[in-house]
N, CA, C and O atoms as a CHARMM CRD file, in Angstrom:
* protein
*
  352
    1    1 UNK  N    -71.15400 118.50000-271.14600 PROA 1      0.00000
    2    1 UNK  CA   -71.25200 119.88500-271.55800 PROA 1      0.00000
    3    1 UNK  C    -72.62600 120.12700-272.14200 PROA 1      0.00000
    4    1 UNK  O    -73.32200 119.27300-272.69100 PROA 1      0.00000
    5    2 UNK  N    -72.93600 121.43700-271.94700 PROA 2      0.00000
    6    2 UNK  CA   -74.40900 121.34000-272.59800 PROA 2      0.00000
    7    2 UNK  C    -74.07100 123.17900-273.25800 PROA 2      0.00000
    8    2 UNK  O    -73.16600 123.98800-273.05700 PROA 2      0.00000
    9    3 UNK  N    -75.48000 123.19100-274.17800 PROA 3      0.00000
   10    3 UNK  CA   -75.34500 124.30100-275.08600 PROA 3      0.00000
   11    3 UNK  C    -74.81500 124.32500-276.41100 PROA 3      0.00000
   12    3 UNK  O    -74.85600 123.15700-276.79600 PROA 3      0.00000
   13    4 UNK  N    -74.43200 124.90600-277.13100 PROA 4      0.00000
   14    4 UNK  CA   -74.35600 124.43000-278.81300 PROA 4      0.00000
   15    4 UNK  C    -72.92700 125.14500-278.75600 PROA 4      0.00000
   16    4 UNK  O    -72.42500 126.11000-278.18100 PROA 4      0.00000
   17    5 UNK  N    -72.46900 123.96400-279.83600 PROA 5      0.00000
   18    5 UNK  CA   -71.32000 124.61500-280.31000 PROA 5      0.00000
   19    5 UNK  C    -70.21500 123.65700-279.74000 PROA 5      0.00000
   20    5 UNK  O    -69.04200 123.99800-279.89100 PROA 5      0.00000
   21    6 UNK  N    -70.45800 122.68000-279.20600 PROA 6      0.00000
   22    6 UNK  CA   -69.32100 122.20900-278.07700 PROA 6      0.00000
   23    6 UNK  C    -68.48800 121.09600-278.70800 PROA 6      0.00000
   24    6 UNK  O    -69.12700 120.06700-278.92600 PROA 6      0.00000
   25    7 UNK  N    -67.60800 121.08800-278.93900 PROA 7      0.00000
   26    7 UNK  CA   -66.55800 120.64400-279.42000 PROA 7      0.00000
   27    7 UNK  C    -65.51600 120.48400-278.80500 PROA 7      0.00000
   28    7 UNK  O    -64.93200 121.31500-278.10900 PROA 7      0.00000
   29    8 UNK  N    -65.09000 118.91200-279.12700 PROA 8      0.00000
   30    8 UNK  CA   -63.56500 118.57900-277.98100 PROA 8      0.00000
   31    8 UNK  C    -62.96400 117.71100-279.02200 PROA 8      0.00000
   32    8 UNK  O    -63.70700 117.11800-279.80400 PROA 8      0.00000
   33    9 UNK  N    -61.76300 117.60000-279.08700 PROA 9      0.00000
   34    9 UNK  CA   -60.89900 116.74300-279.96700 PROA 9      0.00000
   35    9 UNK  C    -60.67900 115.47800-278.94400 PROA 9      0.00000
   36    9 UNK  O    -60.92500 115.60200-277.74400 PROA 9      0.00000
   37   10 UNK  N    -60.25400 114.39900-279.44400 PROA 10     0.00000
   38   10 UNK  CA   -59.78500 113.15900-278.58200 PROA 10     0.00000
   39   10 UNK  C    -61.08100 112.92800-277.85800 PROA 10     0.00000
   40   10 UNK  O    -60.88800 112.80700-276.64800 PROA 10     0.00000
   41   11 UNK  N    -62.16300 112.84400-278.16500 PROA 11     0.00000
   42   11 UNK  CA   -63.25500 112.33600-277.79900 PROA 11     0.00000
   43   11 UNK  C    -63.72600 113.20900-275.97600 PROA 11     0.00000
   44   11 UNK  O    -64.33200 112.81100-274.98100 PROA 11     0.00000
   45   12 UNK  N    -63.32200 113.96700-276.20000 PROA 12     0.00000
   46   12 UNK  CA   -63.83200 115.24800-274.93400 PROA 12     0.00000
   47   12 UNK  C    -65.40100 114.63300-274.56400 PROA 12     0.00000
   48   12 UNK  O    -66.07300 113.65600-274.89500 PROA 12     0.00000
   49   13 UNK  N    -65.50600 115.48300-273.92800 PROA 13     0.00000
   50   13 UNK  CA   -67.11900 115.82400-273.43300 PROA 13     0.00000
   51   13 UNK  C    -67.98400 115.96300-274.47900 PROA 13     0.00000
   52   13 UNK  O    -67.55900 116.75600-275.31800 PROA 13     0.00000
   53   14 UNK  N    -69.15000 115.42900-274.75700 PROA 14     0.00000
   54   14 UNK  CA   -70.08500 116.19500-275.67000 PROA 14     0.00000
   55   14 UNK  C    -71.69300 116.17600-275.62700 PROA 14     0.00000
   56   14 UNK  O    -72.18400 115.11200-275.24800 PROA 14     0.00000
   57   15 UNK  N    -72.48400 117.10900-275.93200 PROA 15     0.00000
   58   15 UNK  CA   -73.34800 117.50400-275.58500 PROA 15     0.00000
   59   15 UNK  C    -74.58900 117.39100-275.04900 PROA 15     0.00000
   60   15 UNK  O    -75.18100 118.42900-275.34400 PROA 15     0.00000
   61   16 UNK  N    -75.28500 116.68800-274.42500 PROA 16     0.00000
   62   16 UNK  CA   -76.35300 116.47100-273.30400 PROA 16     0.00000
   63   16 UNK  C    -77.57600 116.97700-273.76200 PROA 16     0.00000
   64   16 UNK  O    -77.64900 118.14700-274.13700 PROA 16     0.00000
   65   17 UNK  N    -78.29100 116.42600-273.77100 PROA 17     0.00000
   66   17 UNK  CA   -79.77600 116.47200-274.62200 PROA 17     0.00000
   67   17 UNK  C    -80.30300 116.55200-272.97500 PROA 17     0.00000
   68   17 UNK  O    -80.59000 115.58600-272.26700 PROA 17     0.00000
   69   18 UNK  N    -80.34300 118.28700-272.52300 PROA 18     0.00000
   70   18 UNK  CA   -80.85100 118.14700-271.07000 PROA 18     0.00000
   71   18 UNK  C    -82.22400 117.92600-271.07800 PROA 18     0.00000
   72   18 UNK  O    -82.82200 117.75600-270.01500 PROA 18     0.00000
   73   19 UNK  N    -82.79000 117.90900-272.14600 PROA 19     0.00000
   74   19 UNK  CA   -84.76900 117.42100-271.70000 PROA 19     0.00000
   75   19 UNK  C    -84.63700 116.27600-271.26500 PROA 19     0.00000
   76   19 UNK  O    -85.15600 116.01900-270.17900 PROA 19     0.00000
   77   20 UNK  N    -84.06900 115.48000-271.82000 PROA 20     0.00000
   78   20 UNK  CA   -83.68200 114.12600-271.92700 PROA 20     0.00000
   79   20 UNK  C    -83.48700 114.04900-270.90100 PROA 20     0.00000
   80   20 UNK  O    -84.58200 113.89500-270.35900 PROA 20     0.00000
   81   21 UNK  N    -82.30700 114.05800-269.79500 PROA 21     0.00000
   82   21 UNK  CA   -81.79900 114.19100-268.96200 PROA 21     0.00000
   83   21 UNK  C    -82.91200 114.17800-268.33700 PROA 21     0.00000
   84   21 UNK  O    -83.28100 113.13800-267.79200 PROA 21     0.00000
   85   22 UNK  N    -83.66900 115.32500-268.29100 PROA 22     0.00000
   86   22 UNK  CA   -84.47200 115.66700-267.22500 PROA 22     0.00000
   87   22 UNK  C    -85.65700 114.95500-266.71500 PROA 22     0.00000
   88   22 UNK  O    -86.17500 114.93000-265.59900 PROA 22     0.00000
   89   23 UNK  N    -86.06500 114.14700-268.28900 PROA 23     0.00000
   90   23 UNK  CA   -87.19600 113.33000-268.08800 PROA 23     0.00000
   91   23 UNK  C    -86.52400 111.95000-266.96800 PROA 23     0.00000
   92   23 UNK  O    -87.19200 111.62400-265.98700 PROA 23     0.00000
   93   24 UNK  N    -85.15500 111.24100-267.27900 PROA 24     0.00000
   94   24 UNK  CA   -84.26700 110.55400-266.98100 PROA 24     0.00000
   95   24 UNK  C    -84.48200 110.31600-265.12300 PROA 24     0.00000
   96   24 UNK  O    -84.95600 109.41200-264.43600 PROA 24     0.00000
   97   25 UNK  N    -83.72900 111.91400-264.77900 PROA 25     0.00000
   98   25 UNK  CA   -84.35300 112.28400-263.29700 PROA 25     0.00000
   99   25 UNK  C    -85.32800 112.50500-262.80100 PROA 25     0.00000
  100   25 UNK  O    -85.51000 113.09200-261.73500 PROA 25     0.00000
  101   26 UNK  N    -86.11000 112.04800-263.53500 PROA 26     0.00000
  102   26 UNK  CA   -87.51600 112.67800-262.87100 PROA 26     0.00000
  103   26 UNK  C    -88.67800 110.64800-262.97200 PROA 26     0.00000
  104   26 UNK  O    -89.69400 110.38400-262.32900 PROA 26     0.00000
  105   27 UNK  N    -87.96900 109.75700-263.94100 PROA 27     0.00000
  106   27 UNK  CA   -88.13400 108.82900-263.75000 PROA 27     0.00000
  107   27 UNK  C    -87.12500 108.09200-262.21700 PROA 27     0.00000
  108   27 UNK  O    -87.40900 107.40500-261.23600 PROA 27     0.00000
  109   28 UNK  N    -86.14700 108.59900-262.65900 PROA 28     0.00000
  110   28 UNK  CA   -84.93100 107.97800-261.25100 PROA 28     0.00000
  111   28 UNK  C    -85.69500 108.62200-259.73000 PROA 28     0.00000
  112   28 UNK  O    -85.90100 107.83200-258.80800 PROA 28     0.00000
  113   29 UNK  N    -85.91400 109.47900-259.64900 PROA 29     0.00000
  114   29 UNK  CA   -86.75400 109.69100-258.39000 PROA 29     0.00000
  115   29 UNK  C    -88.23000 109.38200-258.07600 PROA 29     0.00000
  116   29 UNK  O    -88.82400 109.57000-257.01500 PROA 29     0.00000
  117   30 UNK  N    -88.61900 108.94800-259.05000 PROA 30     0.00000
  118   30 UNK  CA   -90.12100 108.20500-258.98800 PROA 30     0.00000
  119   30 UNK  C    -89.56800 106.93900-258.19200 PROA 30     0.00000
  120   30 UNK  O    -89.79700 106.92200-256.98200 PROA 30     0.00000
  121   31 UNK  N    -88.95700 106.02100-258.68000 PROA 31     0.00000
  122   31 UNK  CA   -88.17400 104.82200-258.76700 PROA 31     0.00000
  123   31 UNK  C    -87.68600 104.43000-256.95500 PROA 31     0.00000
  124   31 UNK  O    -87.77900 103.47700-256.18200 PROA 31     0.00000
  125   32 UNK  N    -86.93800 106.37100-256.94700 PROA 32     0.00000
  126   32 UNK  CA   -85.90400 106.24000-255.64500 PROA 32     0.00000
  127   32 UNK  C    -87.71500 106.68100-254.51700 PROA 32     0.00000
  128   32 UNK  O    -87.89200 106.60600-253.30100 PROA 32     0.00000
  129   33 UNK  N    -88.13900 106.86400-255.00200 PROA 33     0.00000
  130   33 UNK  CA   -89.67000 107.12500-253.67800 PROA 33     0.00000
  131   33 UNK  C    -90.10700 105.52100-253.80700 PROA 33     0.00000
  132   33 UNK  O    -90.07700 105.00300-252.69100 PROA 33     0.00000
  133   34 UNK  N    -90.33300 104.99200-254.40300 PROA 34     0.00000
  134   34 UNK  CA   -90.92100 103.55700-254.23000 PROA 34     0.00000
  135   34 UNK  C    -89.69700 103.03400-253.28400 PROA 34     0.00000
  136   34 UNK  O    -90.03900 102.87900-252.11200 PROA 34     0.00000
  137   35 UNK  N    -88.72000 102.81800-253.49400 PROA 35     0.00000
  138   35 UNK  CA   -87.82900 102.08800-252.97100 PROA 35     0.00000
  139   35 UNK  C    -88.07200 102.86200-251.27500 PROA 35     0.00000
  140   35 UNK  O    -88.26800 102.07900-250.34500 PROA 35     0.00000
  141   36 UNK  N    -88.04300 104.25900-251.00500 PROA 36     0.00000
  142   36 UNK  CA   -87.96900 104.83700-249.75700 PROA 36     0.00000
  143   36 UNK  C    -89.13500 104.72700-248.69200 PROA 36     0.00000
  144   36 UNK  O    -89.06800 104.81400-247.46600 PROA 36     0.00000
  145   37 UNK  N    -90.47400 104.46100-249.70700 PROA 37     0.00000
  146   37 UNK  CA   -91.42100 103.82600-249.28600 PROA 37     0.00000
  147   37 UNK  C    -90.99900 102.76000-248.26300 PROA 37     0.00000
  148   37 UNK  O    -91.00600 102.89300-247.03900 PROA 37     0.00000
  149   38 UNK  N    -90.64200 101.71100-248.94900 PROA 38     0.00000
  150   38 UNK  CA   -90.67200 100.86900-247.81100 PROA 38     0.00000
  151   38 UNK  C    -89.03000 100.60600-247.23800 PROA 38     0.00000
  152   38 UNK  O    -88.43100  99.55400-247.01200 PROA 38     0.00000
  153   39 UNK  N    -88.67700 101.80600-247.13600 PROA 39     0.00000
  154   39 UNK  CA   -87.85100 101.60300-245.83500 PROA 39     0.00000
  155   39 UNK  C    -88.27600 101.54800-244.29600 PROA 39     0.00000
  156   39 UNK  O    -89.41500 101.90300-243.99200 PROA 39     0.00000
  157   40 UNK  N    -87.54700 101.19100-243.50300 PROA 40     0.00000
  158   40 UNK  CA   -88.22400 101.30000-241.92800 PROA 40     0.00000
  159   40 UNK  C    -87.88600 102.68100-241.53600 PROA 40     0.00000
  160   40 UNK  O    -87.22700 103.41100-242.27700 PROA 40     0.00000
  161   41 UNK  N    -88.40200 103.11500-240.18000 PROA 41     0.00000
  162   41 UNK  CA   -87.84900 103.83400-239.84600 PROA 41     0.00000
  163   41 UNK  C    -86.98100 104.04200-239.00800 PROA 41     0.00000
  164   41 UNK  O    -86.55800 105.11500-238.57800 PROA 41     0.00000
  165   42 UNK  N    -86.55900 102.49600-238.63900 PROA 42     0.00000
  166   42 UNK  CA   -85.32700 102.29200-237.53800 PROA 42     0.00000
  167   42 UNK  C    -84.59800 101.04100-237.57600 PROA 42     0.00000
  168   42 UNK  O    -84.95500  99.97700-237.06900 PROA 42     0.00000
  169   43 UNK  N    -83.97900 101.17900-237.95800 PROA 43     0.00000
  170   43 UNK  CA   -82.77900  99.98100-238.14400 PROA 43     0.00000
  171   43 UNK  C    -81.83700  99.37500-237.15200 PROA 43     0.00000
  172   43 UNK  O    -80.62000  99.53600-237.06200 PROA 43     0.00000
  173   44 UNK  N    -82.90300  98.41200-236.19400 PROA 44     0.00000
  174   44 UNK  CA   -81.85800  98.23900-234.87100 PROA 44     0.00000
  175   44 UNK  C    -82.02200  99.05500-234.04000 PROA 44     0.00000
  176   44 UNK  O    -83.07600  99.57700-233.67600 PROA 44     0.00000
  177   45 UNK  N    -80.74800  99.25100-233.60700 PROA 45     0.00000
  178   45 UNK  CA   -80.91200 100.65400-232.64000 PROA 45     0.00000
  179   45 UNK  C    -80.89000 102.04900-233.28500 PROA 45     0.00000
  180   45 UNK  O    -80.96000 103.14000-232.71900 PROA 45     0.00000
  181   46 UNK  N    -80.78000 101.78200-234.56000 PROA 46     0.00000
  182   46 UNK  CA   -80.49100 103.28700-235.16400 PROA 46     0.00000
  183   46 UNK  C    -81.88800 103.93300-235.90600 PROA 46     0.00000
  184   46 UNK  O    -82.94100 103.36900-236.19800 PROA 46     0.00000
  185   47 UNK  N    -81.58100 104.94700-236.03600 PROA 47     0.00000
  186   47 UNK  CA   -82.75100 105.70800-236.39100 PROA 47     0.00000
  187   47 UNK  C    -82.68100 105.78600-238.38100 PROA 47     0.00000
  188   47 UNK  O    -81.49000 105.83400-238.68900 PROA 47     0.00000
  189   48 UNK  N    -83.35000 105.80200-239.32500 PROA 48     0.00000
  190   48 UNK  CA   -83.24500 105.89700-240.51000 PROA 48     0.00000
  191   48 UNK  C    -83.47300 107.30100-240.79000 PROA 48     0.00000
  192   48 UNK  O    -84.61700 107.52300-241.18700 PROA 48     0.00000
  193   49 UNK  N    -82.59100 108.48100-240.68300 PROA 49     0.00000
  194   49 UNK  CA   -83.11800 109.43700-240.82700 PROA 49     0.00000
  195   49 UNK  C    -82.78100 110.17300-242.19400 PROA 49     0.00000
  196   49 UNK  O    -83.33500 111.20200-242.58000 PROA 49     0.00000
  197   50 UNK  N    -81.35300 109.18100-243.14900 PROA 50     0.00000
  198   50 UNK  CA   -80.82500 109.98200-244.15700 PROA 50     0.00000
  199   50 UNK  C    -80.91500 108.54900-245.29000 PROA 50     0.00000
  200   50 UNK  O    -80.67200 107.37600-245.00700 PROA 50     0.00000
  201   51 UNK  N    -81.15300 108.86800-246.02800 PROA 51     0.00000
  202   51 UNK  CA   -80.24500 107.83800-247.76900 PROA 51     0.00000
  203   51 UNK  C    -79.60300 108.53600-248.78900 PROA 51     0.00000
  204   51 UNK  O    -80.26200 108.95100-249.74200 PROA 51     0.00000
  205   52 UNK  N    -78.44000 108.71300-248.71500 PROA 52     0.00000
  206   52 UNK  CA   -77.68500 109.19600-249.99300 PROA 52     0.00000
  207   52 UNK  C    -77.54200 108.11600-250.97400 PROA 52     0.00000
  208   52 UNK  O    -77.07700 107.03200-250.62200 PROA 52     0.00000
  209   53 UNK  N    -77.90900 108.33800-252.17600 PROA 53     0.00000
  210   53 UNK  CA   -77.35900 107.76600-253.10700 PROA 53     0.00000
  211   53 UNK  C    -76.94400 108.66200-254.51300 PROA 53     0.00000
  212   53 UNK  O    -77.50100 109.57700-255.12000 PROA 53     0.00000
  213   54 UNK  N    -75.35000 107.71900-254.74500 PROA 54     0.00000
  214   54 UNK  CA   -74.58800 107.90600-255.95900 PROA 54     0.00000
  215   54 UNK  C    -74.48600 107.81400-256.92100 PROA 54     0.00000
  216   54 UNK  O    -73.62500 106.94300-257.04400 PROA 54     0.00000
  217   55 UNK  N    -74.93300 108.28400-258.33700 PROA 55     0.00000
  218   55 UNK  CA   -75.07100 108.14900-259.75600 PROA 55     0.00000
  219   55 UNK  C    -74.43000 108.98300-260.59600 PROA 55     0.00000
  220   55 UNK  O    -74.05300 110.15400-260.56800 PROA 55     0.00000
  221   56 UNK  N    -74.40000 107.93200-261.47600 PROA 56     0.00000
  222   56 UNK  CA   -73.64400 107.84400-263.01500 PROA 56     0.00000
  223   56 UNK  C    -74.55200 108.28300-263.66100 PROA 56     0.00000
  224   56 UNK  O    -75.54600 107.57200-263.80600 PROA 56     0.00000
  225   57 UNK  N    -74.49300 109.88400-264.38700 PROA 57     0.00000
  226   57 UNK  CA   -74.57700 110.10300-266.02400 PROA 57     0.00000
  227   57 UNK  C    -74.00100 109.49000-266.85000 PROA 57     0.00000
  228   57 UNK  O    -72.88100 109.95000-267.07500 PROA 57     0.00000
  229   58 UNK  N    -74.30900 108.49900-267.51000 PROA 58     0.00000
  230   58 UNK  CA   -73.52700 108.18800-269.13000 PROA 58     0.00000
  231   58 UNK  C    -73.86200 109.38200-270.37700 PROA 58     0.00000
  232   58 UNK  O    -74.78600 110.13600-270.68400 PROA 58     0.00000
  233   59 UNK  N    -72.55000 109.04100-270.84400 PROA 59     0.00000
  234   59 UNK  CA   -72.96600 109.64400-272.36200 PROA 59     0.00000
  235   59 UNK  C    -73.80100 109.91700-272.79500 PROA 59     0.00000
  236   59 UNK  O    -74.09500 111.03600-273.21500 PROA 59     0.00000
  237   60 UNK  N    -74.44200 108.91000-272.81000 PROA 60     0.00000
  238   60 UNK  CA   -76.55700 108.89900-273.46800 PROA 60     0.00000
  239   60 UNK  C    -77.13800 109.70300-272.66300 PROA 60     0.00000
  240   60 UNK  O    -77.83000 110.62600-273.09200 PROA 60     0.00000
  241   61 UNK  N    -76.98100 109.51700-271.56300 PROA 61     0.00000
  242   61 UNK  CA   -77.70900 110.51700-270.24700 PROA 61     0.00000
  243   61 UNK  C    -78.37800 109.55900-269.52200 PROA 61     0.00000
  244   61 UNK  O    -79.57700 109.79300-269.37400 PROA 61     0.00000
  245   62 UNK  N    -77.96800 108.58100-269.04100 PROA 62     0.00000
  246   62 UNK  CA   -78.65200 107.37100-268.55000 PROA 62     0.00000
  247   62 UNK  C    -78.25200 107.68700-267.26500 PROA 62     0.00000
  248   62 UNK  O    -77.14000 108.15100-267.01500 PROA 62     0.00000
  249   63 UNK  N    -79.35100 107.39300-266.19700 PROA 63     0.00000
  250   63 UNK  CA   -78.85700 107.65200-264.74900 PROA 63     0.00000
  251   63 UNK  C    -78.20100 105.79500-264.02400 PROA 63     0.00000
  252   63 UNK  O    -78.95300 104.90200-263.63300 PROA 63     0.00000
  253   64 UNK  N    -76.99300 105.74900-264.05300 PROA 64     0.00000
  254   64 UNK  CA   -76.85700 104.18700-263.21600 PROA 64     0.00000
  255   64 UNK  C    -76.14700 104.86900-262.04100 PROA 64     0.00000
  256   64 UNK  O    -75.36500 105.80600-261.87800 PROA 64     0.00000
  257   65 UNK  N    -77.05500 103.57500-260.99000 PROA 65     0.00000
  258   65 UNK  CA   -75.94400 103.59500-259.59300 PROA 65     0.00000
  259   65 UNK  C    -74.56400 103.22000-260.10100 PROA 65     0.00000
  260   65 UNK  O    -74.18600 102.54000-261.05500 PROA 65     0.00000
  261   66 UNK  N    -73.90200 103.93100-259.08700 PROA 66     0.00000
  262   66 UNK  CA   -72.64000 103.08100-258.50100 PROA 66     0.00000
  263   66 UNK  C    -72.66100 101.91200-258.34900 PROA 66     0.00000
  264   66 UNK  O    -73.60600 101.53100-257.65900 PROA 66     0.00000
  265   67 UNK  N    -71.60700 100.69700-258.92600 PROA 67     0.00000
  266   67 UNK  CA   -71.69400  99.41800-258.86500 PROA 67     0.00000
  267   67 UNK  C    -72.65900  98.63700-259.83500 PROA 67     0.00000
  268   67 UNK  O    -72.34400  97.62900-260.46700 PROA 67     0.00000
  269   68 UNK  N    -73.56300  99.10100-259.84600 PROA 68     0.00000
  270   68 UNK  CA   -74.29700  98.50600-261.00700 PROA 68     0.00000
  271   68 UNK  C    -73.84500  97.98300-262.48300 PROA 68     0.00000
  272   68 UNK  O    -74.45300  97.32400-263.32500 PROA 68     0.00000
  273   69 UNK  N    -73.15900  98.27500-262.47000 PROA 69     0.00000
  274   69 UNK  CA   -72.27600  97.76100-264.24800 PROA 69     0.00000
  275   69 UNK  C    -72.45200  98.99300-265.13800 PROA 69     0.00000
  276   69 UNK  O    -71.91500 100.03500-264.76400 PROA 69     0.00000
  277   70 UNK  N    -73.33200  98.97400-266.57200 PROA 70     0.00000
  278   70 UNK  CA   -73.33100 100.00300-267.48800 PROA 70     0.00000
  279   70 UNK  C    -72.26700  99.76600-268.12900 PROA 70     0.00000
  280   70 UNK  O    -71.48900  98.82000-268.00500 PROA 70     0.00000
  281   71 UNK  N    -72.22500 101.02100-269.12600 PROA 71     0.00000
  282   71 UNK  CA   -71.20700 100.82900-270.20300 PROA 71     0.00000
  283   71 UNK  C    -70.41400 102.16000-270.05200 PROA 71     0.00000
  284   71 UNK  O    -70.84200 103.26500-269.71800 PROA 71     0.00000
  285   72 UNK  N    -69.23700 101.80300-270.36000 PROA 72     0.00000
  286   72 UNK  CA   -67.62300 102.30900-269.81300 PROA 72     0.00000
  287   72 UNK  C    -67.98000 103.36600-270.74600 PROA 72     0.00000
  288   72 UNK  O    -68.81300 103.10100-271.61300 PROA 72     0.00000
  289   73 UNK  N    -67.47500 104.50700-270.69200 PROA 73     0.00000
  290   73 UNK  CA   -67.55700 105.60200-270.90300 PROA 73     0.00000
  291   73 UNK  C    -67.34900 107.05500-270.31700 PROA 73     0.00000
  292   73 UNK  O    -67.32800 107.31000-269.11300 PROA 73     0.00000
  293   74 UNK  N    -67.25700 107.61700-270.94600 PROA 74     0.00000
  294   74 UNK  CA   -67.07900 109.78200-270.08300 PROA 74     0.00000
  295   74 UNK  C    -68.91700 109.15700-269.53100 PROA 74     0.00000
  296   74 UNK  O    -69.87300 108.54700-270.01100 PROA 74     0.00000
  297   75 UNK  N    -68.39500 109.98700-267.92700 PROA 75     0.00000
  298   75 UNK  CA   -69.82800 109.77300-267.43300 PROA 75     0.00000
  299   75 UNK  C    -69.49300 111.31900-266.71500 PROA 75     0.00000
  300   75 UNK  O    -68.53100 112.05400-266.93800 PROA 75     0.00000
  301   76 UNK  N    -70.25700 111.45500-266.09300 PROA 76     0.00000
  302   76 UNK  CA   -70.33000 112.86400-264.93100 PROA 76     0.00000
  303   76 UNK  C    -71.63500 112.23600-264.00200 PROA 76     0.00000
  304   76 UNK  O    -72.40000 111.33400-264.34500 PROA 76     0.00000
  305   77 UNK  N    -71.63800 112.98900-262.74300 PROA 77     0.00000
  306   77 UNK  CA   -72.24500 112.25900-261.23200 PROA 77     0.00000
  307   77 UNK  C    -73.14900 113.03900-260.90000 PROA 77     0.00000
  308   77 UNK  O    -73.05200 114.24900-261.10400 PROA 77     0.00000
  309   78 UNK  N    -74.24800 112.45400-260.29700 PROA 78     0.00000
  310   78 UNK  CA   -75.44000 113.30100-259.83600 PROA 78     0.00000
  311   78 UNK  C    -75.36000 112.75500-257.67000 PROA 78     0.00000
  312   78 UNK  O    -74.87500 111.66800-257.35900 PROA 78     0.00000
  313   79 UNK  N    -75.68600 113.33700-257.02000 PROA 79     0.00000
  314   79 UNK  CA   -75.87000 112.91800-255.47800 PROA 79     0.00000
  315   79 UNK  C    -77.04700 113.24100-255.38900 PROA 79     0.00000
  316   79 UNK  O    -77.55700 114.22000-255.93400 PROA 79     0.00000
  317   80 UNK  N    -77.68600 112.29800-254.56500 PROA 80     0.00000
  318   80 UNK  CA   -78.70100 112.53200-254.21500 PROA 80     0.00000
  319   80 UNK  C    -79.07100 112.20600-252.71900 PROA 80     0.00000
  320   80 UNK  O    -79.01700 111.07000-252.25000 PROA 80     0.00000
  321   81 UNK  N    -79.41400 113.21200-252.09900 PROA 81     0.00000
  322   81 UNK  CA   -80.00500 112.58800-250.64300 PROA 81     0.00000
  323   81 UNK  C    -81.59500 112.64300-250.56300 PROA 81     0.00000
  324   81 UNK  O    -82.45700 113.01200-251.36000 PROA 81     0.00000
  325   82 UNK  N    -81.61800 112.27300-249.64300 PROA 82     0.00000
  326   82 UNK  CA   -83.26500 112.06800-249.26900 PROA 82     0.00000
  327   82 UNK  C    -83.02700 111.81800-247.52300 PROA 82     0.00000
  328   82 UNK  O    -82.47000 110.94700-246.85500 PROA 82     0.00000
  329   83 UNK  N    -83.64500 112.86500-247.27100 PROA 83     0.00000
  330   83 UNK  CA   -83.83300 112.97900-245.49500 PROA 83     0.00000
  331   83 UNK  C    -85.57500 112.78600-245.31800 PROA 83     0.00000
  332   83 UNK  O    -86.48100 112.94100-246.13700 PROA 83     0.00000
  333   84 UNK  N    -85.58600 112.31700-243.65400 PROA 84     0.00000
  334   84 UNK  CA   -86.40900 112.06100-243.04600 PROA 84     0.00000
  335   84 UNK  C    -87.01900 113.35300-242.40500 PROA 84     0.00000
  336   84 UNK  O    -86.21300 113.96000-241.69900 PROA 84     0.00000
  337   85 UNK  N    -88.15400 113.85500-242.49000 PROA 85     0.00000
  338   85 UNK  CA   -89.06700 114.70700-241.85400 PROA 85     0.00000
  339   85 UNK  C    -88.69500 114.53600-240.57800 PROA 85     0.00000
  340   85 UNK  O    -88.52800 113.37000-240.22100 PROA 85     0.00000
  341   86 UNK  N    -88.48700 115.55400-239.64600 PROA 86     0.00000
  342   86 UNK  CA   -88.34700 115.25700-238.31900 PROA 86     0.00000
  343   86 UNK  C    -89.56300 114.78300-237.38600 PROA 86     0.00000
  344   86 UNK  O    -90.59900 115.44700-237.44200 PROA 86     0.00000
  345   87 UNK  N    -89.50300 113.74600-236.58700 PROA 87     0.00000
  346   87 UNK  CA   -91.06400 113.32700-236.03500 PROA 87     0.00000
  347   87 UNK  C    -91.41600 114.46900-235.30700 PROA 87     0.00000
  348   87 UNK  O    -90.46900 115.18100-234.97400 PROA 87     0.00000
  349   88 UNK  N    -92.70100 114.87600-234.92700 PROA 88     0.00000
  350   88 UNK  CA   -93.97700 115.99300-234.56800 PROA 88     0.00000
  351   88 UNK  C    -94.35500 115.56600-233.79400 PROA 88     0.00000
  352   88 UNK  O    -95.32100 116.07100-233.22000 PROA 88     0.00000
């Protein structure tokens, strides 16, 4: 939840320091371009034209993949794709 005032009993949702956040995503896609860098552009017979990947907000506002471990907690999900320019 974000914005002031937010309050949940039984340990609800609570409030998101979105700068934070934002700096967060904006390191996670620096991160996700190095990695896309050196992908190929054809895998076999197939063409590499898409990468989705799946992430975990934690509490703190920490971006983890899927599978990666982290700490158990209320999280909420970010998707991310990244497509290939069509060749010219």
């Amino acid at each position: 939840a974000t914005g002031e005032g937010v309050e949940m009993r039984g340990g609800g949702p609570s409030e998101l320091d979105v700068d934070k956040l934002t700096v967060t995503v904006n390191l996670f896609l620096q991160q996700m371009g190095n990695i896309l860098k050196e992908t190929p552009d054809t895998l076999g017979k197939f063409q590499f034209a898409e990468f989705e990947v799946h992430a975990e907000i934690s509490a703190e506002g920490q971006i983890i993949l899927l599978g990666t471990g982290g700490k158990v907690g209320a999280t909420g999900g970010l998707k991310f794709v990244f497509r290939r320019e069509p060749a010219k």
